[in-house]
C-alpha positions in Angstrom: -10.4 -12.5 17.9 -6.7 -12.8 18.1 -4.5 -11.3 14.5 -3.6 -13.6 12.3 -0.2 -12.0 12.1 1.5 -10.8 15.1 5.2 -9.3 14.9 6.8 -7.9 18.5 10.0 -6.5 18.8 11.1 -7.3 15.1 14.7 -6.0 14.7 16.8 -6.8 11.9 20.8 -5.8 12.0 23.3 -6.9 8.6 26.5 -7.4 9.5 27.5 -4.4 8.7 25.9 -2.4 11.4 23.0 -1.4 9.4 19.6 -2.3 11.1 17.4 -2.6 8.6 14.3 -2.9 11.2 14.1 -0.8 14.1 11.6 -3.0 17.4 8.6 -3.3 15.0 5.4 -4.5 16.3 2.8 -5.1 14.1 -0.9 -6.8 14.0 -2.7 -7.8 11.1 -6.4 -8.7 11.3 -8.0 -12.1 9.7 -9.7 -11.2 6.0 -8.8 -7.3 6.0 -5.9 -5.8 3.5 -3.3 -3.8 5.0 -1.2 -1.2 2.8 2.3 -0.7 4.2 3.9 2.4 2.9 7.2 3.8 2.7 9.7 5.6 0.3 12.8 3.3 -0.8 14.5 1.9 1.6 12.3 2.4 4.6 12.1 -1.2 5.2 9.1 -2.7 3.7 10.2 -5.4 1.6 12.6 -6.6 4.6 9.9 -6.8 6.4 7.2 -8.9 4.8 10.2 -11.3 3.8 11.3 -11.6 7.7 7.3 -12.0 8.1 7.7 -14.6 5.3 10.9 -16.3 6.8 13.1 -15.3 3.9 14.9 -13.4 6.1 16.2 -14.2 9.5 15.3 -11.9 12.2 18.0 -10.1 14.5 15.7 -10.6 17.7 11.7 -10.7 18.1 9.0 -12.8 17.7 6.4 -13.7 15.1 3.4 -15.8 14.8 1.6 -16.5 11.5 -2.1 -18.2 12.4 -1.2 -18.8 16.0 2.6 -20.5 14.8 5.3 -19.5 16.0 7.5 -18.6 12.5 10.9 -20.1 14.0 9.3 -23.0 15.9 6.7 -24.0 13.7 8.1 -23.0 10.6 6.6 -25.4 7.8 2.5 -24.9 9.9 3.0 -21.1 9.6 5.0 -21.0 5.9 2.0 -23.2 4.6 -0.6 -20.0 5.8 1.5 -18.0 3.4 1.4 -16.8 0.0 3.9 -14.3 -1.4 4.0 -12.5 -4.5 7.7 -11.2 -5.2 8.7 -7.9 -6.9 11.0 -10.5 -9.1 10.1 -13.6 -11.5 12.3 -16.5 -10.5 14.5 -17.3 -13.4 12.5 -20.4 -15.3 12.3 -19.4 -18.2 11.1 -22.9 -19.8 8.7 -24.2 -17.4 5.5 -24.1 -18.6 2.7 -21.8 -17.1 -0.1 -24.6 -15.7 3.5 -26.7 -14.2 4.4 -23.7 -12.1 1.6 -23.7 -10.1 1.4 -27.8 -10.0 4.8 -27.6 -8.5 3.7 -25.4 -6.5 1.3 -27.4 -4.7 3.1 -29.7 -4.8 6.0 -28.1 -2.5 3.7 -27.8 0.3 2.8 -31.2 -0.1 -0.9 -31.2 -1.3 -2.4 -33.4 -3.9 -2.9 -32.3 -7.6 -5.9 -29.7 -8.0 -6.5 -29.2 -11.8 -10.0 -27.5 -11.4 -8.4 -25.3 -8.9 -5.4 -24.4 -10.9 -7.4 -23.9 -14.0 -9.6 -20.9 -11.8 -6.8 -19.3 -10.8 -5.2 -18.7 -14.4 -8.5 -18.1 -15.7 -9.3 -15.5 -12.9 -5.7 -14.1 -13.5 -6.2 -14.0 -17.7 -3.3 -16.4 -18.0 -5.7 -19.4 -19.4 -5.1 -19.4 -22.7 -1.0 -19.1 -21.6 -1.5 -22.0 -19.8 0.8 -24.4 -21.9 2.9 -21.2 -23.2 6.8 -21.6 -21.4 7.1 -18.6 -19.1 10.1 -16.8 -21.4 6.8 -16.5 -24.0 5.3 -14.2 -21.3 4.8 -11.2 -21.8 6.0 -8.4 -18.4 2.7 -8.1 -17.4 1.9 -12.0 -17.7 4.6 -13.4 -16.0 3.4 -10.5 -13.0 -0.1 -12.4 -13.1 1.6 -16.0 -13.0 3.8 -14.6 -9.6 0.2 -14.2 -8.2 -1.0 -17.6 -9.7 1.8 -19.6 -8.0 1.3 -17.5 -4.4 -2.1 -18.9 -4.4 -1.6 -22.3 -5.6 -1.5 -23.6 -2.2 -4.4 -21.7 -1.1 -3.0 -19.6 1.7 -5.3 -17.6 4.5 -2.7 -14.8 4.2 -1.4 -13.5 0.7 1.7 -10.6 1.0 1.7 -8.9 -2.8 5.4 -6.8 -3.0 5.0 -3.6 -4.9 2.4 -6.0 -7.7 2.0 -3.6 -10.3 5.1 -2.1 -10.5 6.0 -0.9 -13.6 2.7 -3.1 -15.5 0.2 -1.2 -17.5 -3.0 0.9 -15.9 -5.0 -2.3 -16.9 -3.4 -4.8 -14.9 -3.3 -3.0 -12.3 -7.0 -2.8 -12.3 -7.4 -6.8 -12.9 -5.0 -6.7 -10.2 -7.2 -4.9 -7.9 -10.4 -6.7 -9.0 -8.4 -9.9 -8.0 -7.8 -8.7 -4.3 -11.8 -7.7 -4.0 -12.5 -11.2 -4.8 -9.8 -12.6 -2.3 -10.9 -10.7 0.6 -14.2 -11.9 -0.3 -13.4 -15.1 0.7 -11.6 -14.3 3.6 -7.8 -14.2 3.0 -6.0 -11.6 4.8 -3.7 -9.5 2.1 -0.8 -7.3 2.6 0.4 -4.9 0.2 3.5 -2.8 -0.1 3.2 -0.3 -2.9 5.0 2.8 -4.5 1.2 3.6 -6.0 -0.7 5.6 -3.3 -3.9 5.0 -5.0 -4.1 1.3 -4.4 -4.0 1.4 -0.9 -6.4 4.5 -0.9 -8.3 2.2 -3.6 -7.9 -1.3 -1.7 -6.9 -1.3 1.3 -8.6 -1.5 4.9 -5.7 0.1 7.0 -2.7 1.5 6.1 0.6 1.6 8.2 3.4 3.5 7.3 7.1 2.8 7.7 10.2 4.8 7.4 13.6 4.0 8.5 12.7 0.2 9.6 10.1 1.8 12.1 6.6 1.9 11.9 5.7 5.5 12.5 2.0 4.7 12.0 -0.9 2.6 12.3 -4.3 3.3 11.3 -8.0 2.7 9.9 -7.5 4.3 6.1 -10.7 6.1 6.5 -10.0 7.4 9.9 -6.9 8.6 8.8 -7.9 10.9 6.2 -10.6 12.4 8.6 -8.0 13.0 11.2 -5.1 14.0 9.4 -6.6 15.6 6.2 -6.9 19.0 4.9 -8.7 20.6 2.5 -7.5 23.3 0.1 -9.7 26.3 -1.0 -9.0 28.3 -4.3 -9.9 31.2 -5.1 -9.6 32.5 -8.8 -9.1 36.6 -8.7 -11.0 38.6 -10.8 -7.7 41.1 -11.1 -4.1 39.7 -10.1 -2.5 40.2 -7.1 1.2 41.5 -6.9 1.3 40.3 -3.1 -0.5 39.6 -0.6 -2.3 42.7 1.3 -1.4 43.1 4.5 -4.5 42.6 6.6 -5.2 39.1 4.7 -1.5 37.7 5.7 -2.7 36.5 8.7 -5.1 33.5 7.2 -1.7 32.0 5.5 -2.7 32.4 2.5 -0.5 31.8 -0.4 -0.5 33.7 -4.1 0.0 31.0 -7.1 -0.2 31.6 -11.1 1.3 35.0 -11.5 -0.9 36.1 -8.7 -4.5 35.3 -10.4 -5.1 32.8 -7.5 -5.4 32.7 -3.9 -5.1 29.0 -1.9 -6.0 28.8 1.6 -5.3 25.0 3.4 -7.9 24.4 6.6 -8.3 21.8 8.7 -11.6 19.6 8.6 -11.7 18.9 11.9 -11.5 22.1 13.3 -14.0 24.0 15.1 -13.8 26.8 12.9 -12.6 26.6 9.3 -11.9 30.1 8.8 -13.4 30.7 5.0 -16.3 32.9 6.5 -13.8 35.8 8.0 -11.2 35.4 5.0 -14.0 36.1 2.7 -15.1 38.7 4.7 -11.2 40.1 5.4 -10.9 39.9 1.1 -14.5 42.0 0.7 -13.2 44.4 3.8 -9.7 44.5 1.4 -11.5 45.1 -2.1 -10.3 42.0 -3.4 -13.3 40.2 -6.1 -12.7 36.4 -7.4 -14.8 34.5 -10.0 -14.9 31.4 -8.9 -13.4 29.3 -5.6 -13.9 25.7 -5.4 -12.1 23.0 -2.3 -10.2 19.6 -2.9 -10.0 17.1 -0.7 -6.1 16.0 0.1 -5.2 12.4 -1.1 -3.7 9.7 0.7 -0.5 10.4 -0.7 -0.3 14.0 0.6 -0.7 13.3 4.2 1.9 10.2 3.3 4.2 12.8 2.3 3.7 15.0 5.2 4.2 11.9 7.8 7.2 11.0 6.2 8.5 14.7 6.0 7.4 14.8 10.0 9.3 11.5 11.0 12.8 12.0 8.8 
């Protein structure tokens, strides 16, 4: 089955010199949700609007659905739904209107039983006759998604959605994309919150600098490039580190009353059986250990730390 998005060669130079994107080729698949991560600036927001032909590209190619994005503009645009980090300034326009228009730009015919779902599945039904400036932060977030899927697109891009909104949007939020990829649109999502993509998404790629320095299945990724940490809480603080134990890398934390030793899970060997033995050999007791898992946003850190 051929992407639904394909980007090849995606540059994006200002005038100034500054190239925002660096040759990025990208594929996103039909109905999965791809998390694109990045610190500020890295590129991801120029990116999705280039995608999203807000921006013009420097050189390269997209195609949106099979379209071509500069050739058949309007068949590729109408595929696309995008959610804004911003609320257009309208600030008396009613909430049911916006989406109405909406529709209405991409020329389909008036939907009321499909507009009323959408604010209903978004909580904004009761606000339905409410003028946006009566919003509230977090409601006028929820009508930015409302009017991205007015039109019904196959492919819905969400920029940073729940930035700065409340813990319980976000998780209406999040509820909302499950039910979307349920019915087969294909979502990307740029995010400062690690958790959602570790929460929602399918695959994650990672930019930095306008180049995509990775691609991969989320799960996969977290096998392949995460660690686990061990702990071990002394029975007696430690001043330092004996001697014979400095070769497992260990490191001393809270005033020397615990020991924390990173491994690799994918490796052969994971080392705890000869550092326990190597802290019995060294007359060193604890009272408890326990192992956490690292998070998404730890190996994120460490590629990014890797690829500046």
């Amino acid at each position: 089955m051929a992407p639904i998005i394909s980007v090849r060669d995606l540059q994006k130079t200002y005038s100034g010199g500054f190239e925002a994107l660096k040759s990025v080729s990208l594929e996103i698949e039909e109905g999965e949700v791809f998390a694109l991560l990045g610190p500020n600036g890295a590129g991801k927001t120029t990116l999705i609007s280039t995608i999203c032909g807000l921006i013009i590209p420097t050189s390269g190619s997209i195609s949106i659905g099979g379209f071509d994005t500069q050739a058949d503009f309007r068949a590729a645009r109408r595929l696309v739904g995008l959610v804004p980090q911003e609320m257009p300034t309208a600030p008396f326009e009613v909430v049911k209107d916006q989406l109405k228009f909406s529709r209405g730009l991409f020329g389909l015919p008036r939907n009321d039983a499909l507009v009323e779902q959408i604010l209903k599945d978004l909580t904004l039904w009761d606000k339905k006759d409410s003028p946006i400036m009566a919003l509230s932060g977090g409601m006028k977030r929820r009508l930015l998604v409302a009017k991205a899927l007015a039109h019904e697109p196959k492919v819905l891009f969400l920029d940073e959605p729940t930035a700065g909104v409340d813990v319980e949007l976000r998780h209406d939020m999040w509820r909302v994309v499950e039910g979307l990829k349920e019915k087969g649109v294909t979502i990307i999502l740029t995010t400062h919150y690690i958790e959602e993509a570790e929460e929602m998404a399918d695959r994650v790629g990672v930019i930095n600098k306008g180049e995509i320095i990775l691609v991969e299945n989320k799960d996969a990724l977290m096998r392949q490039l995460g660690r686990k940490q061990l702990t071990l809480d002394l029975a007696e603080p430690l001043n330092e580190i004996p001697e014979p134990l400095l070769t497992h890398g260990l490191s001393l934390e809270d005033e020397g009353r615990r020991l924390v030793y990173i491994y690799d899970t994918q490796g052969e060997r994971t080392g705890i059986a000869s550092l326990i033995s190597a802290l019995s050999d060294a007359g060193i007791r604890f009272q408890d250990l326990h192992t956490t898992q690292s998070s998404l946003e730890d190996i994120f850190v460490d590629l990014v730390k890797v690829k500046s």
